[in-house]
N, C-alpha and C positions, 0 to 999 in steps of 0.2 A: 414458439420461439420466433422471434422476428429475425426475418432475412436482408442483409444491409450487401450493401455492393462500396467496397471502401480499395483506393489505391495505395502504395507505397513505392518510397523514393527505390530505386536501385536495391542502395547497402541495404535497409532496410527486409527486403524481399529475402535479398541475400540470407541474413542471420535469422529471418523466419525460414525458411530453406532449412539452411544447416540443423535446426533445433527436430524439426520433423526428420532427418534424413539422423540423426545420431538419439532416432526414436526418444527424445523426451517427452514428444506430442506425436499427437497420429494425426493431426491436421491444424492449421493455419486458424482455423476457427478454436479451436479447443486453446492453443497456446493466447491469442488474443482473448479470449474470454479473462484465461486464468492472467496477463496482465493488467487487464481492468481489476479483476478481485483485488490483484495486489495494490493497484492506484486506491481502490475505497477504504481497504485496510489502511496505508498510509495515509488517507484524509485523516481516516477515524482519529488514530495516532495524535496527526498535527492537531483538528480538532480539541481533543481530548487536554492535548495541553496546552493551547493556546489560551483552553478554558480555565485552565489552572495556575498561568501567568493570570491573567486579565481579574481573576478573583481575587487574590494573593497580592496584583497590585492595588487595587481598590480599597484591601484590606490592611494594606501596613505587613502584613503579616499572615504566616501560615503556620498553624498547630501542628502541621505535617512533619516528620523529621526528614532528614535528608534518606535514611535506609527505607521511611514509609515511601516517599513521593518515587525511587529508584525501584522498590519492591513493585509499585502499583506501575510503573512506567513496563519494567520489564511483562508484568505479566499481560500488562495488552499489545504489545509486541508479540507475543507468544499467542495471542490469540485463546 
């Protein structure tokens, strides 16, 4: 695992404090890990459907119903 030495503003410090100290993490590292997962998971997301605009508009059209493209939306949301 690679070892980073990274600062934060004040508030910041702060609300990582508070998260460890109302044990949702056990450390600073662990909570920062799991906000990156969440930023990739929301690339993935954005990604996911920016591809699905960008196709759709090329295409005039999409085969997709509105319950299909909400059913597939939800379910990579849910991971």
């Amino acid at each position: 695992m690679a070892r980073q030495s990274i600062s934060f503003t004040e508030p910041n410090d702060d609300w990582l404090k508070a998260q460890i100290e109302s044990k949702e993490y056990s450390s600073k590292s662990e909570l920062v890990n799991d906000l990156i997962r969440q930023a990739r998971q929301q690339q993935a997301q954005i990604d996911w459907i920016s591809s699905k605009l960008e196709r759709a508009e090329k295409s005039g059209f999409t085969s997709d119903s509105k319950k299909q493209i909400l059913v597939q939306s939800k379910s990579l949301l849910n991971g």
